[in-house]
C-alpha positions as a Markdown table, in Angstrom:
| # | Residue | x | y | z |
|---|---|---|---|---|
| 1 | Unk | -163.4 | -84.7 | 94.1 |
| 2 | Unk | -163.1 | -85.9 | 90.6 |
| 3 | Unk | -165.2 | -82.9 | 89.1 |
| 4 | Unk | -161.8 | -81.0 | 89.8 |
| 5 | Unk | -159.5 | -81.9 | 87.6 |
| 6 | Unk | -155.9 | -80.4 | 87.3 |
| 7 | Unk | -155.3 | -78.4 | 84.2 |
| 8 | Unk | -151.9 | -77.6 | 82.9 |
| 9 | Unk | -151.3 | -74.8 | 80.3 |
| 10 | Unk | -150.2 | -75.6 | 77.0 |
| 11 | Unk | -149.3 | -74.0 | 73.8 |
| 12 | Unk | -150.2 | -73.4 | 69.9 |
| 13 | Unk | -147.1 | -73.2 | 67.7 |
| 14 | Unk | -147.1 | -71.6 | 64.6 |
| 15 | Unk | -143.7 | -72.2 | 62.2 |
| 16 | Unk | -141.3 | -69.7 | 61.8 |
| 17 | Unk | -139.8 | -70.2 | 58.0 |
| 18 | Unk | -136.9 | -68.1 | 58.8 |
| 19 | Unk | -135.5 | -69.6 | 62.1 |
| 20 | Unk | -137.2 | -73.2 | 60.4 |
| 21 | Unk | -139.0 | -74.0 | 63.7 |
| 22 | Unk | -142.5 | -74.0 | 65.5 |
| 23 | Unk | -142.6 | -71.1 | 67.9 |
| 24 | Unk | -145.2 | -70.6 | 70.6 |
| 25 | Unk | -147.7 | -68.1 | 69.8 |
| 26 | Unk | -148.7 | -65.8 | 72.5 |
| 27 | Unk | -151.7 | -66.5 | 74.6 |
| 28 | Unk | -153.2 | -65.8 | 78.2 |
| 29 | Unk | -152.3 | -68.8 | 80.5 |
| 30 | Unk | -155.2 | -70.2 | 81.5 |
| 31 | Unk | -155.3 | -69.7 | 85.3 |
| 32 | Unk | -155.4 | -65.9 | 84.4 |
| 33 | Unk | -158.3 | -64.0 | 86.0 |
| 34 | Unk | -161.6 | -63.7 | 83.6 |
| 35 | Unk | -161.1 | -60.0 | 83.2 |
| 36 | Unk | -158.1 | -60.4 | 81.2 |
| 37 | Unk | -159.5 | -62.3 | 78.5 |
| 38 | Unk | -159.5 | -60.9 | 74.7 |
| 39 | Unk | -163.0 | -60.1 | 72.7 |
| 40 | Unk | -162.8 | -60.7 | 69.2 |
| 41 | Unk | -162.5 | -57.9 | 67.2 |
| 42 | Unk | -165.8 | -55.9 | 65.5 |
| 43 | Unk | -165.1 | -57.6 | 61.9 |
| 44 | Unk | -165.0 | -61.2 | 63.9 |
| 45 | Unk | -168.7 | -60.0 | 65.8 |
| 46 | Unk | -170.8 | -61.6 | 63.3 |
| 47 | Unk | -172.1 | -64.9 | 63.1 |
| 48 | Unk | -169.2 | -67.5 | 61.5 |
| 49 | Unk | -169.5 | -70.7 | 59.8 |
| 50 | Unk | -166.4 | -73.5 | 60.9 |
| 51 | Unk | -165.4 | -76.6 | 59.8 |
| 52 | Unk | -164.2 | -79.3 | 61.8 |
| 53 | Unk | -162.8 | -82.6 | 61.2 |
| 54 | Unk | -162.3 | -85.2 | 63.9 |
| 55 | Unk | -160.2 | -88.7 | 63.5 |
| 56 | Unk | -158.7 | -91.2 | 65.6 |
| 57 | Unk | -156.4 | -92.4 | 63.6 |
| 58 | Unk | -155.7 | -95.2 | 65.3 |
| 59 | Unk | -151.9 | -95.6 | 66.7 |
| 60 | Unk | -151.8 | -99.5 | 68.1 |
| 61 | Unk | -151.5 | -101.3 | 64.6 |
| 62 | Unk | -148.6 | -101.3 | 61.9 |
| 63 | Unk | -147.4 | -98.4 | 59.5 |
| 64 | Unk | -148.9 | -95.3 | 62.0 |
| 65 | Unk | -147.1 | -93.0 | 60.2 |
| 66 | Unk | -147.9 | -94.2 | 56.6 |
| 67 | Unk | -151.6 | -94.5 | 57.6 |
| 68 | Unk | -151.9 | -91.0 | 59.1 |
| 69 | Unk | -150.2 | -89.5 | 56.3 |
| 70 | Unk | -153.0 | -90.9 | 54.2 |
| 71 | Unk | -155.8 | -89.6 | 56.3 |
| 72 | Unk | -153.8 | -86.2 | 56.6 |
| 73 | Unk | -153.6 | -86.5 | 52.4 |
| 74 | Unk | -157.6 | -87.4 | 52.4 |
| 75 | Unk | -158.4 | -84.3 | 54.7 |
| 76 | Unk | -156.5 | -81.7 | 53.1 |
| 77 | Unk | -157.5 | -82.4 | 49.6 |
| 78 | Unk | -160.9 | -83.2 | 50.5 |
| 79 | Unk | -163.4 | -80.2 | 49.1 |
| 80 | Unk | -164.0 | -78.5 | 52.4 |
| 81 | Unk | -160.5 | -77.9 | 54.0 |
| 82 | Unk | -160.9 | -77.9 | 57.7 |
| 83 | Unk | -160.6 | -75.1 | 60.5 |
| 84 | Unk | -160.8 | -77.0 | 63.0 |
| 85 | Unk | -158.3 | -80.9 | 63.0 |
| 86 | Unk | -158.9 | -82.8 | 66.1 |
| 87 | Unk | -156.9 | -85.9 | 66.0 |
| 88 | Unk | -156.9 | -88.8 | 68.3 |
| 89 | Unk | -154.4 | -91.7 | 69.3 |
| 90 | Unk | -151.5 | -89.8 | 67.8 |
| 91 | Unk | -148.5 | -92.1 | 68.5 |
| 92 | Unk | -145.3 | -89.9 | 68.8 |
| 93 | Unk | -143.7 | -90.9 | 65.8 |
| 94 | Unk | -147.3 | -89.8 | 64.1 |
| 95 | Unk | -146.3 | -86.4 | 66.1 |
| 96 | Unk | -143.2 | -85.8 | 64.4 |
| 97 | Unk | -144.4 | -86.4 | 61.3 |
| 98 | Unk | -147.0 | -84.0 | 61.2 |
| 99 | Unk | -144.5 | -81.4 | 63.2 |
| 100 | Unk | -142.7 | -82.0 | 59.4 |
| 101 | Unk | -145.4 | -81.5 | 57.2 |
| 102 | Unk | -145.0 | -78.9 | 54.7 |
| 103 | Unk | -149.0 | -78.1 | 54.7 |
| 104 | Unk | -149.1 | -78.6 | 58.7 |
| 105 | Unk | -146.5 | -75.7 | 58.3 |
| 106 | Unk | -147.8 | -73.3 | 55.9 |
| 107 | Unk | -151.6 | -73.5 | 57.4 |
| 108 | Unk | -151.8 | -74.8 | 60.9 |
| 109 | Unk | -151.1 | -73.6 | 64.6 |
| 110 | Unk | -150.9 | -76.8 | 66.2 |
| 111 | Unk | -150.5 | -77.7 | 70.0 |
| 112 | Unk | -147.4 | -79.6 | 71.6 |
| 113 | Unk | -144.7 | -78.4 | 69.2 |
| 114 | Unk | -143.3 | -76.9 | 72.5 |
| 115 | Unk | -142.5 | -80.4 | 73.5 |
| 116 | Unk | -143.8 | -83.8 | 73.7 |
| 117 | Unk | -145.0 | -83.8 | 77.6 |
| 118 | Unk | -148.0 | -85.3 | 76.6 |
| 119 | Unk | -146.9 | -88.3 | 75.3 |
| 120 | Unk | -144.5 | -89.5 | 77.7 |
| 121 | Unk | -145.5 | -92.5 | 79.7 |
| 122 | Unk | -148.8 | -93.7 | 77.2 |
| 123 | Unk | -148.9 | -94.8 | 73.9 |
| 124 | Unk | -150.9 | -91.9 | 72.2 |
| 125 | Unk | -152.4 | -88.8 | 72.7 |
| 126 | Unk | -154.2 | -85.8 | 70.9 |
| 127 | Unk | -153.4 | -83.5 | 69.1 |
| 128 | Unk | -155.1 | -80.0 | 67.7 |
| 129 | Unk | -154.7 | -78.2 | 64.4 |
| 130 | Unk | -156.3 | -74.7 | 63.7 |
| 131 | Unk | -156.1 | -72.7 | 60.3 |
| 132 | Unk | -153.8 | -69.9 | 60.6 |
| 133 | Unk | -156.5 | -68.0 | 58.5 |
| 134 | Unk | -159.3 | -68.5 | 60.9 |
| 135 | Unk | -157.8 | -68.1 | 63.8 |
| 136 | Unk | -155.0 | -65.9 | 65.6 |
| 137 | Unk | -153.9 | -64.5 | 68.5 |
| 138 | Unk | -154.8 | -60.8 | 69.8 |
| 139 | Unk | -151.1 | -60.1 | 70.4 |
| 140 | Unk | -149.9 | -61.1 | 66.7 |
| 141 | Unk | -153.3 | -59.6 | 65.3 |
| 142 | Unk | -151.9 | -55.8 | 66.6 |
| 143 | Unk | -148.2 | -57.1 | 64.6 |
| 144 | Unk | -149.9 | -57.9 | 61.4 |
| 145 | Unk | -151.2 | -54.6 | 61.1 |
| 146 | Unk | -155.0 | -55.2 | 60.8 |
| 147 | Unk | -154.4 | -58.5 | 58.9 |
| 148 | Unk | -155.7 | -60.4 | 62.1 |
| 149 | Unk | -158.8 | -58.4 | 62.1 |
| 150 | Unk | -161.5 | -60.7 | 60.9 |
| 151 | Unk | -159.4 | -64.1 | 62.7 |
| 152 | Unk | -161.3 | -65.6 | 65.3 |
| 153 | Unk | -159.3 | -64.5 | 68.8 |
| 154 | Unk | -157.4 | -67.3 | 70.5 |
| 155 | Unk | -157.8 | -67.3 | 73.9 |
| 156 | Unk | -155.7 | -70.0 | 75.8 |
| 157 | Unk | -154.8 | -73.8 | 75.6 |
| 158 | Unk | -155.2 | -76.3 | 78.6 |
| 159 | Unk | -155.1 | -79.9 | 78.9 |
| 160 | Unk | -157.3 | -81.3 | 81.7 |
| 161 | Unk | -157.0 | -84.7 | 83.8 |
| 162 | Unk | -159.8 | -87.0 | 83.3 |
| 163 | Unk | -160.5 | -89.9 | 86.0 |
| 164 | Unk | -159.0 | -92.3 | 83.5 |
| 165 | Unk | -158.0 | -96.1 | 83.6 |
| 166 | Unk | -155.5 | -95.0 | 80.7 |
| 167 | Unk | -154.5 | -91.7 | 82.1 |
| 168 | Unk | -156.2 | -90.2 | 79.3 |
| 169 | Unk | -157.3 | -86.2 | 79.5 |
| 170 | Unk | -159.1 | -83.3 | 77.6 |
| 171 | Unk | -157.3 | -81.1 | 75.3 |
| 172 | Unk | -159.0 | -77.6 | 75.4 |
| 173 | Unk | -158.7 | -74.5 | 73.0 |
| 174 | Unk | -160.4 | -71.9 | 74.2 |
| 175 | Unk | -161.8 | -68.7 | 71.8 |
| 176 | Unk | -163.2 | -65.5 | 72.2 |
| 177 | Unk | -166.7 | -65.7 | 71.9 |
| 178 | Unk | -167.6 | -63.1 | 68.7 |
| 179 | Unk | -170.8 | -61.8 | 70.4 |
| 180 | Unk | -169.9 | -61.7 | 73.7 |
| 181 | Unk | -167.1 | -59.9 | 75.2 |
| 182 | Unk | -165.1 | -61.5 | 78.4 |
| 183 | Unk | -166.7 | -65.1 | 77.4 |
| 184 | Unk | -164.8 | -67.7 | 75.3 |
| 185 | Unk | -165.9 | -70.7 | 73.6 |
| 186 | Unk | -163.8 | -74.5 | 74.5 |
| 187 | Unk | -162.8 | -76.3 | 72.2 |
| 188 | Unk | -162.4 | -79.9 | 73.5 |
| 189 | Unk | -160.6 | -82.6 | 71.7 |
| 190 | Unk | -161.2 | -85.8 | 73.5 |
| 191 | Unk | -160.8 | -89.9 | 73.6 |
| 192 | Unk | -162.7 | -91.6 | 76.6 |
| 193 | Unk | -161.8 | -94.8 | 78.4 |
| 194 | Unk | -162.5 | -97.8 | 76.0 |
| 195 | Unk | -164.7 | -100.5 | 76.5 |
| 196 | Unk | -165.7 | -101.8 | 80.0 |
| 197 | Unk | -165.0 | -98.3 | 81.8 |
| 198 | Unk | -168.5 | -97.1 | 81.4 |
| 199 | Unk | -168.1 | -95.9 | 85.0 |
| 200 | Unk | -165.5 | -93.5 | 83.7 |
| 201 | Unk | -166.8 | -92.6 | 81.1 |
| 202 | Unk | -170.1 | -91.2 | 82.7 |
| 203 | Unk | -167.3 | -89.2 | 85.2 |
| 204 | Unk | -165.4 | -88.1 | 82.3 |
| 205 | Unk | -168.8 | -86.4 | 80.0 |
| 206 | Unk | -169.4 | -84.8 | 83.9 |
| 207 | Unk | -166.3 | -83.1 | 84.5 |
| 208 | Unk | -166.3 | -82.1 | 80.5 |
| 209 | Unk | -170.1 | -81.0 | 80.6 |
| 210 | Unk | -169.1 | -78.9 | 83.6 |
| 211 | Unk | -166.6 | -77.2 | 81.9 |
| 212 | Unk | -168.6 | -76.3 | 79.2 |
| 213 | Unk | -171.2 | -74.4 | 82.0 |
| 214 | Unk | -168.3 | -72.8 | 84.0 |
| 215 | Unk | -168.3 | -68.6 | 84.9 |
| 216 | Unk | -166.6 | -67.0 | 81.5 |
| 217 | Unk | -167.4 | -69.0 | 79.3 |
| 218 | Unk | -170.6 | -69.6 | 76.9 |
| 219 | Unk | -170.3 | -73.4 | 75.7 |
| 220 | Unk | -168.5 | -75.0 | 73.3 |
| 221 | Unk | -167.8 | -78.5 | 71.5 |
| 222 | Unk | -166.6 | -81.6 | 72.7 |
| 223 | Unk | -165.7 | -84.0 | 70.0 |
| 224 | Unk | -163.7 | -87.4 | 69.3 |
| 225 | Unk | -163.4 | -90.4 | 70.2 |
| 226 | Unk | -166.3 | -91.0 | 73.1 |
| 227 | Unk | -166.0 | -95.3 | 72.9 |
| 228 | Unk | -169.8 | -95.0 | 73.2 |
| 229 | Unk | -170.0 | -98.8 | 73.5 |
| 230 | Unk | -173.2 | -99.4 | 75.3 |
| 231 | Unk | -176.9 | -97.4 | 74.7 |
| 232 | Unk | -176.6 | -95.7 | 77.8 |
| 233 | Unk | -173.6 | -93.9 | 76.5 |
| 234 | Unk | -175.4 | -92.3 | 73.8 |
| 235 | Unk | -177.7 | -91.1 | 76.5 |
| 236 | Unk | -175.3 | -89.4 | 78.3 |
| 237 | Unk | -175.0 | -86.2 | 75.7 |
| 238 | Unk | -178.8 | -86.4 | 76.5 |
| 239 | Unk | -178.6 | -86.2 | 80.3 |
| 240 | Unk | -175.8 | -83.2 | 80.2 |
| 241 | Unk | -178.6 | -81.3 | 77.8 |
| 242 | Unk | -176.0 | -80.9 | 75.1 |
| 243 | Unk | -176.8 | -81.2 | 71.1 |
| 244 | Unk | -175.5 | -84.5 | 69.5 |
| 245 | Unk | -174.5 | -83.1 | 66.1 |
| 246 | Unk | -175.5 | -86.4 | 64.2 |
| 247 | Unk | -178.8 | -86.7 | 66.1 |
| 248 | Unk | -179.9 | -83.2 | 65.5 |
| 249 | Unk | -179.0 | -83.3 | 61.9 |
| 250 | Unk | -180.3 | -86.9 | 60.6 |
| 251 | Unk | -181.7 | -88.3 | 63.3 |
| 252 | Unk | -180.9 | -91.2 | 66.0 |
| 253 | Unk | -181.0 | -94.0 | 63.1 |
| 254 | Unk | -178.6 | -97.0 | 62.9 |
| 255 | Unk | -177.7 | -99.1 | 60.1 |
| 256 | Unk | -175.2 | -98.2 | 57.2 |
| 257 | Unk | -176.6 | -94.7 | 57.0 |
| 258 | Unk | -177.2 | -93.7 | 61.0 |
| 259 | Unk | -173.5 | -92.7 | 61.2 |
| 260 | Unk | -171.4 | -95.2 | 62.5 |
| 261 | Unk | -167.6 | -94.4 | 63.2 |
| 262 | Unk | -166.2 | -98.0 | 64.4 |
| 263 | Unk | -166.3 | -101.6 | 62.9 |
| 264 | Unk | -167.5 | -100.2 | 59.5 |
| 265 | Unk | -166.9 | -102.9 | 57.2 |
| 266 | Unk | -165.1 | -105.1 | 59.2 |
| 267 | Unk | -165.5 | -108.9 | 60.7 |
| 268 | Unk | -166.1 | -108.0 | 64.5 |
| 269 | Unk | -166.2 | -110.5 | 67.3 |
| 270 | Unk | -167.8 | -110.9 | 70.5 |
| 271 | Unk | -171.0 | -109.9 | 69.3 |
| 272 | Unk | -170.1 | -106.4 | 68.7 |
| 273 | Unk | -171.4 | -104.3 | 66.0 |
| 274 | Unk | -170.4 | -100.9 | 63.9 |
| 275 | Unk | -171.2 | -98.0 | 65.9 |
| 276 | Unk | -171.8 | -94.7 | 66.4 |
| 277 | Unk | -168.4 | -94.7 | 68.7 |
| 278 | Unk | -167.1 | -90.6 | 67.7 |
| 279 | Unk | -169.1 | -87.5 | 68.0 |
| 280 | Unk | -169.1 | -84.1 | 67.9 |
| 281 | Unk | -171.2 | -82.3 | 70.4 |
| 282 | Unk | -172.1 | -79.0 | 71.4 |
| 283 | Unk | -173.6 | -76.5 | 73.9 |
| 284 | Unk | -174.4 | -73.1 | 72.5 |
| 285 | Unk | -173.4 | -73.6 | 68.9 |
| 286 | Unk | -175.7 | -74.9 | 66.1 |
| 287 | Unk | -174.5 | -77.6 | 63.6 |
| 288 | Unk | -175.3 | -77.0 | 60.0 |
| 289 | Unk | -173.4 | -80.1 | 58.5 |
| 290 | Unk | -172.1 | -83.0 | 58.9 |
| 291 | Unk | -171.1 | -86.7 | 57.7 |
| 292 | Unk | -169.0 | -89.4 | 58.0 |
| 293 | Unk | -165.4 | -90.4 | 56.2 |
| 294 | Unk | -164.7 | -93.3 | 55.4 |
| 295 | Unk | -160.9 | -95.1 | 55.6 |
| 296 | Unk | -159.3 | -96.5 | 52.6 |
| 297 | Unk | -156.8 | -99.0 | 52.4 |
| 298 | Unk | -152.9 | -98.2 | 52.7 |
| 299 | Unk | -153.2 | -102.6 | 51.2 |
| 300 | Unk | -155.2 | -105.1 | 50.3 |
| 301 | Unk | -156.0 | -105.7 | 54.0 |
| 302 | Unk | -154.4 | -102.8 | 56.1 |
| 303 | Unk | -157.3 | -99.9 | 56.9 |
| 304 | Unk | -155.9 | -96.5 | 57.2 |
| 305 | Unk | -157.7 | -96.6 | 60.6 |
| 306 | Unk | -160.2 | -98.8 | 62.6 |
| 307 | Unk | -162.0 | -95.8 | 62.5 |
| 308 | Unk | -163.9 | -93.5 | 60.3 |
| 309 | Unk | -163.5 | -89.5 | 60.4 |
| 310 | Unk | -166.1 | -87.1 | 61.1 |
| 311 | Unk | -166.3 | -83.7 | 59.2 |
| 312 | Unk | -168.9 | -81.1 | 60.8 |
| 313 | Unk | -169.5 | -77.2 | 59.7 |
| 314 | Unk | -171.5 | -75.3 | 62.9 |
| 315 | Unk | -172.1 | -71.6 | 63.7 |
| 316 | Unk | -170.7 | -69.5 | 66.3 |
C-alpha cells in the first residue's frame, strides 16, 4: 500500500573546526518508540517565531554551482537570515559546495554530510539547513552547559519514499513540540513529480498529509517544490484540510502579485503560464509572513534559477 512508505534514518551534521569536518550530531533514530522522544526545555515552552526559506535551485542547466552560490549569497545577506533552508534539486557538485561554505559551517546543521546516499542514482535531491542558534540537540544541550536551553529540541531526521516516477522522496526533520511534551513537529522538505504525474502527486500530498496526522506528533510544514501545474493541485492542500501559507496571508489571487514561483519573467511555451508551482504549508502552525524572491541574473541571459524562492516567518 503506497500510504506506507519506507523511511530511512538520516543525520544532521554540525562542523567540527578542530578535526575540520562535519560530525553527526546526536539524535533518536526514528523507529524509536514514542516514549523516548525529548520535550523542549521550559525556556523553549513559549510560543516562537521561525523563518524559513525554501528554493529549488534548479540543478539541470549550466553553472549549478555558480548559480547556487548566488542564491546562497542572496539568502544569507538578505535582512531576515533564515532558521529554517529547505533547498531543492541540489545536484551533487551543489552538495559539496555548500558542505565548503564557510557560513554553511559557522551557522548551519545540515543533513547528508554523513554521506551522499541520497544522491546516487538521480540527478538531484534536497537538502536541509537549520541555524545552530535555533535549534540543537538534547544530548549536546546537557554539554553546553545550559547554553542549549532556549534551542528548539531536535528530535530525529528521516527521509521517506514517495510513489515517484523520478524516485523522488520526503526529507523530514522532526522537533520537539515546545507546548507539548512526547509530540514533535515534521519538518518536510519536498519536490513532487513534475508535470503530467498529477496521479502521483495526489498519492504523494496523501502519504505526506498522513504523516503530518500520525500518533506523536502534532503537525508540521510541508514546503518546496509541489509542481502544482494544474488547478486541481492547488486544491489538494484544500482537501487534506491543511493551511496554504500564501492563501491565508494574501489571498488565492493570480497575476504578478498572487505569488507565482515558476515562469516569472520568462517566454514559456505550450501554453503555459507563471505559477504558483512552490509552497509552504502547514497543519497546526500559523504563518505570520511571507513573500516571494525573486532570481537575478548570474548573465545577461542565465537566471540564477527557473524558480523563485519563498521566505515565510510562522509560529510554533
Amino acid at each position: 500500500m503506497f500510504l506506507h512508505r519506507p523511511r530511512v534514518s538520516r543525520a544532521l551534521s554540525a562542523f567540527d573546526h578542530a578535526s575540520h569536518r562535519w560530525a553527526a550530531i546526536p539524535l533518536r533514530n526514528p523507529h524509536d518508540p514514542i516514549t523516548q522522544r525529548p520535550s523542549s526545555s521550559p525556556h523553549a515552552a513559549g510560543k516562537q517565531t521561525l523563518s524559513l526559506t525554501s528554493w529549488n535551485i534548479q540543478a539541470s542547466q549550466l553553472k549549478p554551482v555558480a548559480r547556487s552560490e548566488l542564491i546562497l549569497d542572496h539568502i544569507l545577506k538578505g535582512p531576515k537570515f533564515p532558521d529554517i533552508l529547505l533547498l531543492q534539486e541540489v545536484a551533487s557538485s551543489v552538495r559539496k559546495s555548500l558542505l565548503s561554505d564557510p557560513r554553511v559551517r559557522s551557522s548551519f546543521l545540515i543533513t547528508d554530510a554523513e554521506d551522499d546516499t541520497s544522491f546516487k542514482g538521480v540527478p538531484f535531491a534536497t537538502m536541509t539547513l537549520l541555524s545552530n542558534k535555533r535549534f540543537g540537540s538534547p544530548l549536546l544541550a546537557k554539554e553546553e552547559k545550559g547554553e542549549g536551553d532556549s534551542k528548539i529540541v531536535l528530535d530525529s531526521v528521516f527521509r521517506t519514499e514517495l510513489p515517484s516516477r523520478y524516485n523522488r522522496d520526503a526529507l523530514c526533520v522532526n522537533i520537539a513540540t515546545p507546548a507539548a511534551p512526547g509530540q514533535v513537529l515534521r519538518l518536510f522538505n519536498v519536490h513532487l513529480d513534475s508535470l503530467d504525474s498529477q496521479l502521483r502527486r495526489i498519492f504523494q500530498m496523501v502519504v505526506l498529509a498522513g504523516a503530518l496526522r500520525e500518533p506523536g506528533c502534532s503537525g508540521g510544514i510541508i514546503a518546496g517544490d509541489f509542481n502544482a501545474i494544474y488547478p486541481d493541485d492547488h486544491v489538494l492542500v484544500d482537501e487534506h484540510e491543511l493551511v496554504d501559507a500564501w492563501v491565508a496571508l494574501h489571498g488565492n489571487t493570480t497575476g504578478s502579485d498572487g505569488g507565482a514561483t515558476w515562469g516569472v519573467g520568462a517566454e514559456l511555451e505550450g501554453g503555459l503560464k507563471p505559477g504558483r508551482l512552490d509552497k509552504v504549508v502547514m497543519l497546526g502552525l500559523q504563518p505570520t509572513e511571507i513573500e516571494v524572491l525573486q532570481p537575478g541574473l548570474i548573465d545577461a541571459h542565465t537566471p540564477w534559477s527557473d524558480h523563485c524562492g519563498l521566505r515565510c516567518t510562522f509560529t510554533i
